[in-house]
Chimera marker file (.cmm) of the C-alpha trace (Angstrom):
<marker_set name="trace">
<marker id="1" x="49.706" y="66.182" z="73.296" r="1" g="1" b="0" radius="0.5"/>
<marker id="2" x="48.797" y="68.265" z="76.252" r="1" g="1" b="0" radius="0.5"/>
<marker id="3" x="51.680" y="69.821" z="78.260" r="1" g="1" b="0" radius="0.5"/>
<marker id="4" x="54.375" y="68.090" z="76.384" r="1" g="1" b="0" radius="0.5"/>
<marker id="5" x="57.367" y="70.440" z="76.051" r="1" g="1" b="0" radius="0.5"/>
<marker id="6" x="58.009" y="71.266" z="72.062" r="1" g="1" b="0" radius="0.5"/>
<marker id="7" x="60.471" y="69.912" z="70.261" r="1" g="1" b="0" radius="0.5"/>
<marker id="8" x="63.251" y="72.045" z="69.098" r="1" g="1" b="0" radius="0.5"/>
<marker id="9" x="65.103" y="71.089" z="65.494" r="1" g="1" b="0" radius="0.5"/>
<marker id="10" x="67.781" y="68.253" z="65.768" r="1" g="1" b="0" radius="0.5"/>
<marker id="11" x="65.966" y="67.595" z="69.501" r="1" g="1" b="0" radius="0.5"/>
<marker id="12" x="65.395" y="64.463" z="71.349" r="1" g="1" b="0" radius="0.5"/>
<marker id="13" x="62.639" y="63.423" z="73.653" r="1" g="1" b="0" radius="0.5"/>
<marker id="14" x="61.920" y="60.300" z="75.036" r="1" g="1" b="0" radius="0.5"/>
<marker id="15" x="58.641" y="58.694" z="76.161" r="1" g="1" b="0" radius="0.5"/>
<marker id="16" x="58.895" y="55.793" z="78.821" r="1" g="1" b="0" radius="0.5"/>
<marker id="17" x="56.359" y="53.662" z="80.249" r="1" g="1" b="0" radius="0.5"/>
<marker id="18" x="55.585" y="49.984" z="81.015" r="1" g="1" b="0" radius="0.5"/>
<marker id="19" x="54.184" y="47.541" z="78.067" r="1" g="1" b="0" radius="0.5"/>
<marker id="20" x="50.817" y="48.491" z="76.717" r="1" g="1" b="0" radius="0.5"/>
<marker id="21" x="51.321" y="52.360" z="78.021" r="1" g="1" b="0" radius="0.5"/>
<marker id="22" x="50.713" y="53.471" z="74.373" r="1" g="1" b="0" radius="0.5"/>
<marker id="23" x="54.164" y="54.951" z="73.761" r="1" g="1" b="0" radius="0.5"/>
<marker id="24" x="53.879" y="53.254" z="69.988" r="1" g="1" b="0" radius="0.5"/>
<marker id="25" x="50.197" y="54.645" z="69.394" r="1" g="1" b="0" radius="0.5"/>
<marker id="26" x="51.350" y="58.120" z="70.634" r="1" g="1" b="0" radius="0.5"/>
<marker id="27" x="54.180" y="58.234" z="68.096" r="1" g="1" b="0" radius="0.5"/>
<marker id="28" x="51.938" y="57.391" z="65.477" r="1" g="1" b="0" radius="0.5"/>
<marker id="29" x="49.635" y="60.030" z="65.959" r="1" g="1" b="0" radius="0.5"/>
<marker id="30" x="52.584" y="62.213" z="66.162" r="1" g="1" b="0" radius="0.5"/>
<marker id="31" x="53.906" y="61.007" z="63.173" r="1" g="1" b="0" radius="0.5"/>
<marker id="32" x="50.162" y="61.451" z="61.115" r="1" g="1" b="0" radius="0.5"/>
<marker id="33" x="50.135" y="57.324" z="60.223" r="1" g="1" b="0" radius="0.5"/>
<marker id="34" x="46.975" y="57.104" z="63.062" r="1" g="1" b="0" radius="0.5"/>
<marker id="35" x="44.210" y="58.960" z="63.940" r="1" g="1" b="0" radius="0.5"/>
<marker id="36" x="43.561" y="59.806" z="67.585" r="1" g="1" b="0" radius="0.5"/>
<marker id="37" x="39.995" y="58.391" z="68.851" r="1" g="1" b="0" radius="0.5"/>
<marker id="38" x="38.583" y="58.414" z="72.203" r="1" g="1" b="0" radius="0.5"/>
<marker id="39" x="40.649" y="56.983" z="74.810" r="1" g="1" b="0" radius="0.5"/>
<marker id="40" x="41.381" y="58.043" z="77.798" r="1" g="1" b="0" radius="0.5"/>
<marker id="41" x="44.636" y="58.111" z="80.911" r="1" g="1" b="0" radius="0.5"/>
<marker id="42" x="44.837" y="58.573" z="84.772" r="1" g="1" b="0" radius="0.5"/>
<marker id="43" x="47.463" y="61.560" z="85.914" r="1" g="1" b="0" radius="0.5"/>
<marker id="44" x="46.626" y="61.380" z="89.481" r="1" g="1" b="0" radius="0.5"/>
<marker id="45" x="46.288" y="57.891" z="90.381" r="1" g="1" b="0" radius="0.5"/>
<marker id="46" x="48.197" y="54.807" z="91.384" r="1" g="1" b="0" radius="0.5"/>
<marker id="47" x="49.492" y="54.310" z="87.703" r="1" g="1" b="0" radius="0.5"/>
<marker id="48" x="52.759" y="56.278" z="88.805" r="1" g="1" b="0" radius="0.5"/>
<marker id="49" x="53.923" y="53.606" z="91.641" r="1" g="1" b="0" radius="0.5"/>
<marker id="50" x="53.350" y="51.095" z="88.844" r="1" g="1" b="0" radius="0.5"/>
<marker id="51" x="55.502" y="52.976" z="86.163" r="1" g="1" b="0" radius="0.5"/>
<marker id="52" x="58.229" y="53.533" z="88.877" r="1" g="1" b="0" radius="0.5"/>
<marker id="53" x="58.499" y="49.882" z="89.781" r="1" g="1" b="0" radius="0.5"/>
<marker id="54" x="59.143" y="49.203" z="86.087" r="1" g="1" b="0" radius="0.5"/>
<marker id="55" x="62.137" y="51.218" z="85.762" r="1" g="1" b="0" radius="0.5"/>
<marker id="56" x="65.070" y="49.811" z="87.120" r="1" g="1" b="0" radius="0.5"/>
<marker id="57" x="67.227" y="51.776" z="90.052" r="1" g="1" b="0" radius="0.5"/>
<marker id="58" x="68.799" y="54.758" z="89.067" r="1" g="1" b="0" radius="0.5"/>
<marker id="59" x="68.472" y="58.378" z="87.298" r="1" g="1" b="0" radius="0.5"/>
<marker id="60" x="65.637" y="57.691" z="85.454" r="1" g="1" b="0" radius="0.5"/>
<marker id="61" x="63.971" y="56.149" z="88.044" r="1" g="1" b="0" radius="0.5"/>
<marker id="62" x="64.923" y="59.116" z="90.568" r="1" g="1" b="0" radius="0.5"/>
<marker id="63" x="64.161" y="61.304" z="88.025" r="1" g="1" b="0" radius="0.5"/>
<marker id="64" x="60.497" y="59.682" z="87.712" r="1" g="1" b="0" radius="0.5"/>
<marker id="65" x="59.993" y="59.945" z="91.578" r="1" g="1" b="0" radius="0.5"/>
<marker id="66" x="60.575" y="63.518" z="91.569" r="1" g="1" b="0" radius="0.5"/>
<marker id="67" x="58.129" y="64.163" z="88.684" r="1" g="1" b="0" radius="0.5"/>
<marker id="68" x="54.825" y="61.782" z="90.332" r="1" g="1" b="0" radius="0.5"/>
<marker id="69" x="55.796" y="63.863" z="93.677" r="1" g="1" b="0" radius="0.5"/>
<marker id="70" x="55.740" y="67.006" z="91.190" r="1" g="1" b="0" radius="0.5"/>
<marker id="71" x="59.407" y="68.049" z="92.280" r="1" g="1" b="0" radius="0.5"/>
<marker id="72" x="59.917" y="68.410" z="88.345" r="1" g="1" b="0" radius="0.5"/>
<marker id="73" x="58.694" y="68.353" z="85.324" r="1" g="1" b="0" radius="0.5"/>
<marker id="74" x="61.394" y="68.446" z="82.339" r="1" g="1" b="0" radius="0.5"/>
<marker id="75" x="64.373" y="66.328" z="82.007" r="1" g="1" b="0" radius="0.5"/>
<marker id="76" x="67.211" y="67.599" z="80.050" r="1" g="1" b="0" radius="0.5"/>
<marker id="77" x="70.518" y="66.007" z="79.435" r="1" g="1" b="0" radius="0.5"/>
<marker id="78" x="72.666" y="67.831" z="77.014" r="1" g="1" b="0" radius="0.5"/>
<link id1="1" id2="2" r="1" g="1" b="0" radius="0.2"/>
<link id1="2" id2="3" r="1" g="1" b="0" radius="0.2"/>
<link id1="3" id2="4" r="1" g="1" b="0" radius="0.2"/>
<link id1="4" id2="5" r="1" g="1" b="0" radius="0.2"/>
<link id1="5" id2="6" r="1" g="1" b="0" radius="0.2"/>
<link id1="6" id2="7" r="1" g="1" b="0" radius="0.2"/>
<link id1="7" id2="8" r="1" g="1" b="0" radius="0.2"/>
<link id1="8" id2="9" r="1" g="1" b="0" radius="0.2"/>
<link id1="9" id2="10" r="1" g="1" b="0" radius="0.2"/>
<link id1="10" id2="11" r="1" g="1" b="0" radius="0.2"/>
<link id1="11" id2="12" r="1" g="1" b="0" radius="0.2"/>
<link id1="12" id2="13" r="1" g="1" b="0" radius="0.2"/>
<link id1="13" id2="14" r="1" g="1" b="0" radius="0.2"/>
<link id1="14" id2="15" r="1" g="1" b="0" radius="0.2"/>
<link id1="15" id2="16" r="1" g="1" b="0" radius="0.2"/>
<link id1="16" id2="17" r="1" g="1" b="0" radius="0.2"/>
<link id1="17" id2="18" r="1" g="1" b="0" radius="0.2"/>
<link id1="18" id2="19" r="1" g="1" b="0" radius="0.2"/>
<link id1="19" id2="20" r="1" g="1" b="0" radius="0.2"/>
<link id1="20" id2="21" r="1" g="1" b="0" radius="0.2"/>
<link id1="21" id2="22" r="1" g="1" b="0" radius="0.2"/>
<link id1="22" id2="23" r="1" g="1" b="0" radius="0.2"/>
<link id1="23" id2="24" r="1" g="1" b="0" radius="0.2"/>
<link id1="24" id2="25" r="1" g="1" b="0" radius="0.2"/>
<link id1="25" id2="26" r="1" g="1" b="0" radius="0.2"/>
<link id1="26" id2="27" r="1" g="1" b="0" radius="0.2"/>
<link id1="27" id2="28" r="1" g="1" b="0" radius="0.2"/>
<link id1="28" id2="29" r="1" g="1" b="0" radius="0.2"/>
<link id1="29" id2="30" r="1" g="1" b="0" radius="0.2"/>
<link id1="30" id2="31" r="1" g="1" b="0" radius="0.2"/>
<link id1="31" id2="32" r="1" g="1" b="0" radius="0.2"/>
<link id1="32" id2="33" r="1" g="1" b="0" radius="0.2"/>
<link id1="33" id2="34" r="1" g="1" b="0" radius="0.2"/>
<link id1="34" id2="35" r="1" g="1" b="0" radius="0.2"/>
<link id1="35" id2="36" r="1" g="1" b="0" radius="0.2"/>
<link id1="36" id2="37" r="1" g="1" b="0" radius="0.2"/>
<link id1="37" id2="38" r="1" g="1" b="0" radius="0.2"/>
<link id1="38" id2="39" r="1" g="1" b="0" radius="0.2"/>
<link id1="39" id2="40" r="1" g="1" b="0" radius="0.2"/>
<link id1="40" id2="41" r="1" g="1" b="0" radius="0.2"/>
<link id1="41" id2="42" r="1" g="1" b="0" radius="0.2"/>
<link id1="42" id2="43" r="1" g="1" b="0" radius="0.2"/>
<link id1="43" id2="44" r="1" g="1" b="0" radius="0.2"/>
<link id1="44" id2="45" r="1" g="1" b="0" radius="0.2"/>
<link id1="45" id2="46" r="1" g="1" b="0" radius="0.2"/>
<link id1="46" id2="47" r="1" g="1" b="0" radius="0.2"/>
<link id1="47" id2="48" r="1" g="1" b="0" radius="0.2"/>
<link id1="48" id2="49" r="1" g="1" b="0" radius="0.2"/>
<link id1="49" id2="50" r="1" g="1" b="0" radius="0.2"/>
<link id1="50" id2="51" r="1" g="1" b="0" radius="0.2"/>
<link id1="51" id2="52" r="1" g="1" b="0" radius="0.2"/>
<link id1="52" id2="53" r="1" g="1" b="0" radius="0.2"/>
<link id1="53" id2="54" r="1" g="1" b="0" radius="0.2"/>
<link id1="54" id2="55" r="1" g="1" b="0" radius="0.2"/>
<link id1="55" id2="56" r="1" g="1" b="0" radius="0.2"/>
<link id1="56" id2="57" r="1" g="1" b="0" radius="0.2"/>
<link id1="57" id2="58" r="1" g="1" b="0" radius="0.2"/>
<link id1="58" id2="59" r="1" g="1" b="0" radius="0.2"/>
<link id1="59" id2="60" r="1" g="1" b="0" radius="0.2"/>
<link id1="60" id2="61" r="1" g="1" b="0" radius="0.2"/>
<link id1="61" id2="62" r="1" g="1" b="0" radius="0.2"/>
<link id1="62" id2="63" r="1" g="1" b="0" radius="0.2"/>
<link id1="63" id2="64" r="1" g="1" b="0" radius="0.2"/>
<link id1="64" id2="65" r="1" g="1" b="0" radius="0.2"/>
<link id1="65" id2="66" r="1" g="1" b="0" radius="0.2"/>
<link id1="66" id2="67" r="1" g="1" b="0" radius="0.2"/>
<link id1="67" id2="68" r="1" g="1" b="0" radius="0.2"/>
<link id1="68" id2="69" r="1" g="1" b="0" radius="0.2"/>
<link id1="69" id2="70" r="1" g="1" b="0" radius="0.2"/>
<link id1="70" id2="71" r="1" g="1" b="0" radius="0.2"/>
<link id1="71" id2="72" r="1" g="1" b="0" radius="0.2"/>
<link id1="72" id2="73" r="1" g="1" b="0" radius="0.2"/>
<link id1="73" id2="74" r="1" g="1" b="0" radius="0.2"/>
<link id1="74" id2="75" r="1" g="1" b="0" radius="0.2"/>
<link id1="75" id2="76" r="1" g="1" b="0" radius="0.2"/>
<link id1="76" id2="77" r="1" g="1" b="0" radius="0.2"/>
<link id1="77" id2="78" r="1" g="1" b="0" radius="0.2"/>
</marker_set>
């Protein structure tokens, strides 16, 4: 998965996104049970605004605002 930081042993990383994001399908082709096919994803569009408005008020959601501004780009919470 392009850009993704890697995952260290005994690491966790999560993945968040509305219904229908394909959070599921991109743990399966982690995971080897799927094969990736053609598909395809927006980085620069209005799909951020719609993301945000899912998450409820708070870190995450902060957290989320600074990454679509690109403030940030890793989250880490020990």
């Amino acid at each position: 998965m392009y850009r993704l930081p890697s995952i260290e042993s005994e690491g966790v990383i999560g993945m968040l996104g509305p219904n229908g994001m394909g959070k599921s399908t991109a743990l399966s082709v982690l995971a080897g049970t799927r094969q990736p096919n053609l598909g395809d994803w927006e980085i620069d569009s209005a799909a951020w605004d719609d993301i945000i408005q899912s998450v409820p008020s708070g870190l995450v959601r902060e957290h989320m605002v600074r990454v679509s501004a690109g403030e940030s780009s890793v989250s880490m919470k020990p």
